[in-house]
C-alpha positions as CSV (number, residue, x, y, z in Angstrom):
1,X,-41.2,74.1,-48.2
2,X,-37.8,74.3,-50.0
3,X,-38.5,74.0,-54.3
4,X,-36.0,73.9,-57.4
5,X,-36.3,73.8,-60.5
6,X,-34.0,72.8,-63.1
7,X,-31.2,74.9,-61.3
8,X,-27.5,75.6,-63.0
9,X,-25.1,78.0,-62.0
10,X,-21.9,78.9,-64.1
11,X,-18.9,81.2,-63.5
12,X,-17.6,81.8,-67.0
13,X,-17.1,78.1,-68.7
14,X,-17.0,76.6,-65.3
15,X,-20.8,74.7,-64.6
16,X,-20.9,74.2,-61.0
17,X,-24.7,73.3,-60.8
18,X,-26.3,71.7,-63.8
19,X,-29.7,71.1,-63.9
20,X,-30.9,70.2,-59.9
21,X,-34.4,69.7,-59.3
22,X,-35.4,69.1,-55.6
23,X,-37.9,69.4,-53.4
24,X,-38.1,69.7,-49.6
25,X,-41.1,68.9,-47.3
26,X,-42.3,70.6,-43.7
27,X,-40.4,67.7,-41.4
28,X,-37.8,65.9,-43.9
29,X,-34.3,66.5,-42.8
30,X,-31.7,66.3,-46.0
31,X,-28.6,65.2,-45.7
32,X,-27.0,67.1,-49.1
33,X,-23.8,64.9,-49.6
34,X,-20.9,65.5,-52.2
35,X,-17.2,65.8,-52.9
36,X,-15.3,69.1,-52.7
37,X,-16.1,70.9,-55.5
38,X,-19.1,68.6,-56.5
39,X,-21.8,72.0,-55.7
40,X,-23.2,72.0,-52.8
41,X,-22.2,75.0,-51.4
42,X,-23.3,77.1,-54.2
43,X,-26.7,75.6,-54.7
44,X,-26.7,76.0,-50.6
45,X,-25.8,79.7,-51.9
46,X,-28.4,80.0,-54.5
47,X,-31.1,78.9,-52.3
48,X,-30.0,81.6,-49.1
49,X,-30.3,84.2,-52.1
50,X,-26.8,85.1,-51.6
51,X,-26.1,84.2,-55.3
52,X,-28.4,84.0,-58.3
53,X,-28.7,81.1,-60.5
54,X,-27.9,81.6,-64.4
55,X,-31.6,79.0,-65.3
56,X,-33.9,77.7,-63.0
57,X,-36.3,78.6,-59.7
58,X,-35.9,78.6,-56.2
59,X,-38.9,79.1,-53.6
60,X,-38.7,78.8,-49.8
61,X,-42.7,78.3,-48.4
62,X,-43.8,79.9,-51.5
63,X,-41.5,82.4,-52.1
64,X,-39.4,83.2,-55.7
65,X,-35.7,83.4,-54.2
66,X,-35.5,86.4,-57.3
67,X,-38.6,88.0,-57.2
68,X,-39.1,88.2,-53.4
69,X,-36.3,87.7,-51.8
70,X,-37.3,89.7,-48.7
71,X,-40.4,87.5,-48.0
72,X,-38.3,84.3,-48.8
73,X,-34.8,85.3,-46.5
74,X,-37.6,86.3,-43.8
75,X,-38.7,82.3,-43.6
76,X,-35.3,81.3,-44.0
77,X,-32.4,80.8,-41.2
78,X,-28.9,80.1,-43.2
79,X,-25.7,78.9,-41.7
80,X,-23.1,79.7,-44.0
81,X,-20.0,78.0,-43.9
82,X,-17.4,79.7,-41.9
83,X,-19.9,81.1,-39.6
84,X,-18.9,84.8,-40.5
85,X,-19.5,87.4,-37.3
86,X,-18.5,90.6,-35.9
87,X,-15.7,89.1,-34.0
88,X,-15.5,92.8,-31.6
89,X,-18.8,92.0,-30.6
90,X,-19.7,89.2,-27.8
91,X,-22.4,86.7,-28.6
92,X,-24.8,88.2,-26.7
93,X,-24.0,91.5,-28.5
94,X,-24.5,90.1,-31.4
95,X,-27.7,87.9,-31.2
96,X,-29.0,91.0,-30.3
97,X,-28.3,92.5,-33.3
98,X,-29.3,90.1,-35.3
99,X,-33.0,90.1,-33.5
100,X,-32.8,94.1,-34.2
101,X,-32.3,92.8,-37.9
102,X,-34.7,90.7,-37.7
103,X,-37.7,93.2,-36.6
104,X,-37.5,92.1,-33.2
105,X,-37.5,95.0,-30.3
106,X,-38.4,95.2,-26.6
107,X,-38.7,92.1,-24.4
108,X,-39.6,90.1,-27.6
109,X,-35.9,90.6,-28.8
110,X,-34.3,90.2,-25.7
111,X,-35.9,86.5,-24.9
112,X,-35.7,85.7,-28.4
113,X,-31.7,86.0,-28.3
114,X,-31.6,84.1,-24.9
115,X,-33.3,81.5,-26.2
116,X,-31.4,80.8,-29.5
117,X,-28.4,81.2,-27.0
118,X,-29.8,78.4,-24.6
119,X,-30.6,76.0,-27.3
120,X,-26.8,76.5,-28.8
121,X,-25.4,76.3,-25.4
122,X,-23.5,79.5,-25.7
123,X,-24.3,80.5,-21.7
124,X,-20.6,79.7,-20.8
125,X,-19.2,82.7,-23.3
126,X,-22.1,85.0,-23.8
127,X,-19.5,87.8,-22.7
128,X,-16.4,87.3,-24.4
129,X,-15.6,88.7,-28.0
130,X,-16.4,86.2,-30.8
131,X,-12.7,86.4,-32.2
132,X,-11.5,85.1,-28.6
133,X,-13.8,81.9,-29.2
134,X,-13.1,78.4,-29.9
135,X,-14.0,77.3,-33.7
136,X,-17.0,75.2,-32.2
137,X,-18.2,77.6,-29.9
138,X,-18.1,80.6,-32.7
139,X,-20.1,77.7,-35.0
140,X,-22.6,77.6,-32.3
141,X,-23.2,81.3,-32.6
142,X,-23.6,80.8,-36.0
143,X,-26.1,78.2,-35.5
144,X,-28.0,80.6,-32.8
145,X,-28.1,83.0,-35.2
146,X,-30.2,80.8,-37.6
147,X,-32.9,79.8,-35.4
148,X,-33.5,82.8,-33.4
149,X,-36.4,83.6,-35.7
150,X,-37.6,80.4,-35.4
151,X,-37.8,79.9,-38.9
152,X,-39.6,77.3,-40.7
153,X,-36.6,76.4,-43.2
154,X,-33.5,75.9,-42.5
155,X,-30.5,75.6,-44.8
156,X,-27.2,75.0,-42.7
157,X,-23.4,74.5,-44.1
158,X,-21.1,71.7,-42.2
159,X,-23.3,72.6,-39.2
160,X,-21.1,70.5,-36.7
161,X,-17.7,71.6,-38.2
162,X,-15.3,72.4,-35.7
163,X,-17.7,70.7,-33.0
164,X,-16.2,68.2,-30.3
165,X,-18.2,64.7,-30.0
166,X,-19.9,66.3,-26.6
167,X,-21.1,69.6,-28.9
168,X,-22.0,67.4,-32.0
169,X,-24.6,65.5,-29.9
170,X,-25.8,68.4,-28.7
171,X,-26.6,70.4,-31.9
172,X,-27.6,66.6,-33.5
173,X,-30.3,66.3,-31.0
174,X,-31.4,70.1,-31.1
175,X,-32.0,69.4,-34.7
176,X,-33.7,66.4,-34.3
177,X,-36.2,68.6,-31.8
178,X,-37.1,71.2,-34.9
179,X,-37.3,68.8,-37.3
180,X,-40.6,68.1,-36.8
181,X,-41.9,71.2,-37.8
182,X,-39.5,72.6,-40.0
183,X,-37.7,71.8,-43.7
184,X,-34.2,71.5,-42.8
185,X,-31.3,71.3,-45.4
186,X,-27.7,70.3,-44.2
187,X,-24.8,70.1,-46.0
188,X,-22.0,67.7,-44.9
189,X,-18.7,65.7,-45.4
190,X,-19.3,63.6,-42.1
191,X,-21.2,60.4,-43.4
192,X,-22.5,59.7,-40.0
193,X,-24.2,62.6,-40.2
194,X,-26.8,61.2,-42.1
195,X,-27.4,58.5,-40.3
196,X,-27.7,59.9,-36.6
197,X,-30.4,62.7,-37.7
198,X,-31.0,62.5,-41.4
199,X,-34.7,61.0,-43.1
200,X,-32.9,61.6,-46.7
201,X,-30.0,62.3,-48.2
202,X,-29.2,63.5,-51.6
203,X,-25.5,62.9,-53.4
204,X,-24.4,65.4,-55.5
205,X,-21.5,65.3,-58.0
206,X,-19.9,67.5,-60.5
207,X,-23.1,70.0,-60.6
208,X,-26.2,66.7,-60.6
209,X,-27.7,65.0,-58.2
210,X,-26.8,61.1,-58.6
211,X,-28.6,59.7,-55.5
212,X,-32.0,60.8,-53.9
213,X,-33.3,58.6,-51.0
214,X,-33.4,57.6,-47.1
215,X,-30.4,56.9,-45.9
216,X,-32.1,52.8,-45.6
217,X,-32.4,53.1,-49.7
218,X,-28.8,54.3,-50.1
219,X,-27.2,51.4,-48.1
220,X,-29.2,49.0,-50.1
221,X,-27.0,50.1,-52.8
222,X,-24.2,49.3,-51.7
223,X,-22.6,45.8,-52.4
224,X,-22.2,45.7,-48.4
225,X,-25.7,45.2,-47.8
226,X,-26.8,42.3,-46.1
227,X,-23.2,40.7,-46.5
228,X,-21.9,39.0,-43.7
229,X,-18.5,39.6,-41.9
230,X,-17.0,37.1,-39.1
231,X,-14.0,36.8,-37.1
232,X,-12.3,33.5,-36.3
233,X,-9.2,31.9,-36.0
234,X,-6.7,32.2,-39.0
235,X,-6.2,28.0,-38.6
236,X,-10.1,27.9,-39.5
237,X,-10.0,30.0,-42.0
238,X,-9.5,28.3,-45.2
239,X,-11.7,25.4,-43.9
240,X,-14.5,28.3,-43.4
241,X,-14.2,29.8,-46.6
242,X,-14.5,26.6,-48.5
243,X,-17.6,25.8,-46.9
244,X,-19.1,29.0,-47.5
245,X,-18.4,29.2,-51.0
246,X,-20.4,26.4,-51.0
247,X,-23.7,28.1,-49.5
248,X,-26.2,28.7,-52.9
249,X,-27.1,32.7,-51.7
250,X,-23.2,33.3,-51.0
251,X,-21.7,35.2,-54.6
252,X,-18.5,35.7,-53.1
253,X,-16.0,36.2,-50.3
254,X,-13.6,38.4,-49.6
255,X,-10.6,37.9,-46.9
256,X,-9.8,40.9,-44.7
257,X,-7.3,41.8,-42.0
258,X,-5.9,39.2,-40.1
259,X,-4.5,40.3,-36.4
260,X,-3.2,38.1,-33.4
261,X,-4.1,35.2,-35.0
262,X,-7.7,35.7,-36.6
263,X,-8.9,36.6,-39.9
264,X,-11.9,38.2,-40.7
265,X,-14.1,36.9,-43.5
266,X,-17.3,38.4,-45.5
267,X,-19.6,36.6,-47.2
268,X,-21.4,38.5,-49.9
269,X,-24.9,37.5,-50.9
270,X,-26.8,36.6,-54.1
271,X,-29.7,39.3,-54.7
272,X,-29.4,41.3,-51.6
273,X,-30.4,38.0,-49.8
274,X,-30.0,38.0,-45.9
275,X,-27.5,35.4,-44.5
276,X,-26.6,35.9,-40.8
277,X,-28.9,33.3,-39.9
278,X,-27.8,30.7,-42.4
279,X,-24.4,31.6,-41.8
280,X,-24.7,31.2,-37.9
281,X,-26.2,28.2,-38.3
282,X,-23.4,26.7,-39.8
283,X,-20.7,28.2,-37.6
284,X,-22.6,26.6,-35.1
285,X,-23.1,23.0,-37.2
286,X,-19.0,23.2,-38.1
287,X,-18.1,24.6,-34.2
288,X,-16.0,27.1,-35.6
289,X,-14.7,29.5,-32.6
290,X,-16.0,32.6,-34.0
291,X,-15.1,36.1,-32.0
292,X,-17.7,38.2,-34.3
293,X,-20.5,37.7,-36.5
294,X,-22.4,40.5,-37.7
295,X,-25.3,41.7,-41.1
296,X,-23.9,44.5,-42.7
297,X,-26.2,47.2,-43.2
298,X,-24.8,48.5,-46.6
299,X,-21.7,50.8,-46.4
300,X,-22.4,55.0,-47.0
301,X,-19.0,55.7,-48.1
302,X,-18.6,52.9,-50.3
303,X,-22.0,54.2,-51.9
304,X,-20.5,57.6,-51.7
305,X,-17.6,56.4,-54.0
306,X,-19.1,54.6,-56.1
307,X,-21.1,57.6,-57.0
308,X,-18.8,60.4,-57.1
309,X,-15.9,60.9,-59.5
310,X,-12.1,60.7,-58.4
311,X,-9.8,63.4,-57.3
312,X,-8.1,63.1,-60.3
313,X,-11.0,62.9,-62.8
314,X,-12.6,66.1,-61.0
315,X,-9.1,68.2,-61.7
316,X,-9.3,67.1,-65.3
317,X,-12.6,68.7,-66.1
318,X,-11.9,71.6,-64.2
319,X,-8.8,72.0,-66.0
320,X,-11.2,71.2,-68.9
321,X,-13.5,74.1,-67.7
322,X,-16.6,71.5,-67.9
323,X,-17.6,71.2,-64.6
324,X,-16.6,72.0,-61.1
C-alpha cells in the first residue's frame, strides 16, 4: 500500500533523508521512530505530497506521489503535525468542508462528517470555534479530518500529541479498529506508542533507517532482554550477588537503586538465555526475602539510544551541513 524507493531529500547542503527504502502492507501499523531532526517529518512530508523528494519514488495503493498526486492524496488521509485548521470555523463547520473537498455532497457528506466526528469523540465541542479548543481536542479534529474518507492509508504525525491518558486510549483503540483494513503510518516520540498498537516499528536517524522490525525483534536487541531484575533487602545483597555471579548463563550484574532498605539487582544473561526460572529457583533454595522478581522484556529506549546519535553529535553535522 505505502512504497519508497531510495528516497533523499536535501535543502541546500543539508541531507535530511538519505536513501529510505520502505514498504508498507494493507493491515501493518508502523511505528516511524527517530530523534528530532533525524527525518521523519519530512519523509512523513514527502509521502503526503506536500514536498517533493530530490531522488527516489513514492506510491500510495499504486499511485506515483509526482506523477499522480491527485489519485494518490485521494487514497490518502494525512495528519500533519500541528493539526493546522480554520480556527473561525467550529468542527462541525469544518468537517463539512472538508467532505465538500473531498467530493462528498447531500446526505453522503453530512453522515460522513458525523461519523469521523463520533469516532474522534468531538460531540462535546462540535459548536465552538476551533481556536477556543483545547490542544487535544483541536488534534482530534485533525484526526477526524483524516479518516472521514475512510481512506485506505493513513500517514499521521504525533497523533496523540497534546492527548490526556483518557483521549490517548481512545484514539489508540480507534486505530487499532482500522488497522485491519488499512496501511497505517505513525510518527512518534512516545515509545509506548509502539508497543500499545504498533506490529512494526522503523528507527530512523540522521536521514537512514537503522532499525526495521516488530516491536518483539527490537527488544531482543537490547541488552535488557531476558535479564532479570529483583528486589531484596540491602543486608542480602552482597550475599545474592556473589551467588549469582556464580550462575554459568549470568554475564553480569549490575546494582541499582537502593531505597528504605532494599536494593535492586539485575542479572544479565549469556546469549539472550532466559533466567527467571533458574534465578527463582535459587532465591527460593537461598530464602532470600525478595519483594520483586521479574524477565525483562528488552528495553525500547535503551534500543532507541543505542541507535540514534547524541544531541551533541547531531549539532555537529548540522553545523557541518552533512545531515539533519
Amino acid at each position: 500500500m505505502i512504497e519508497i524507493e531510495n528516497l533523499t531529500k536535501s535543502f541546500g547542503p543539508i541531507a535530511a533523508v538519505r536513501g529510505i527504502d520502505l514498504r508498507v502492507a494493507k493491515g501493518e501499523v508502523l511505528g516511524f521512530l527517530g530523534p528530532n531532526g533525524a527525518g521523519k517529518s519530512t519523509t512523513m512530508k514527502i509521502i503526503a505530497g506536500y514536498l517533493s523528494p530530490t531522488t527516489g519514488r513514492v506510491r500510495i495503493a499504486g499511485h506515483d506521489v509526482e506523477s499522480d498526486l491527485q489519485a494518490a492524496q485521494r487514497v490518502l488521509g494525512y495528519l500533519p503535525e500541528g493539526a493546522p485548521a480554520y480556527g473561525d470555523m467550529t468542527p462541525r463547520q469544518f468537517l463539512k468542508f472538508i467532505a465538500a473537498v473531498r467530493g462528498y455532497s447531500g446526505t453522503e457528506a453530512k453522515d460522513r462528517a458525523a461519523l469521523a466526528a463520533q469516532r474522534a469523540e468531538l460531540e462535546p465541542v462540535l459548536e465552538q470555534p476551533i481556536d477556543t479548543l483545547s490542544k487535544g481536542f483541536k488534534r482530534r479534529v485533525g484526526l477526524a479530518q483524516a479518516i472521514l474518507h475512510d481512506p485506505p492509508v493513513l500517514v499521521m504525525d504525533e497523533p496523540t500529541d497534546g492527548l490526556d491518558p483518557n483521549q490517548k486510549h481512545s484514539v489508540r483503540k480507534l486505530i487499532r479498529e482500522m488497522a485491519a483494513e488499512k496501511a497505517i503510518i505513525i510518527s512518534t516520540h512516545l515509545l509506548e506508542e509502539v508497543d500499545a498498537i504498533c506490529s512494526r516499528a522503523v528507527i530512523i536517524d540522521r536521514g537512514r533507517i537503522v532499525a526495521d522490525g516488530t516491536p518483539a525483534e527490537l527488544l531482543a536487541r537490547s541488552r535488557f532482554h531476558n535479564a532479570v531484575t529483583l528486589t531484596l533487602p540491602a543486608t542480602q545483597a552482597a550475599s545474592a550477588k556473589a551467588k549469582l555471579a556464580t550462575h554459568r548463563e549470568v554475564l553480569s550484574i549490575e546494582d541499582g537503586s537502593e531505597h528504605r532498605g532494599l536494593v535492586t539487582l539485575t542479572a544479565f544473561p549469556r546469549n539472550a538465555t532466559i533466567l527467571i526460572d533458574d534465578v527463582s529457583a535459587l532465591a527460593t533454595e537461598e530464602k532470600w526475602d525478595v519483594k520483586e522478581l521479574y524477565a525483562e522484556p528488552g528495553r525500547l529506549d535503551e534500543v532507541f539510544r543505542s541507535l540514534t546519535t547524541s544531541d551533541s553529535e547531531r549539532v555537529r553535522a548540522l553545523k557541518e551541513g552533512v545531515a539533519a
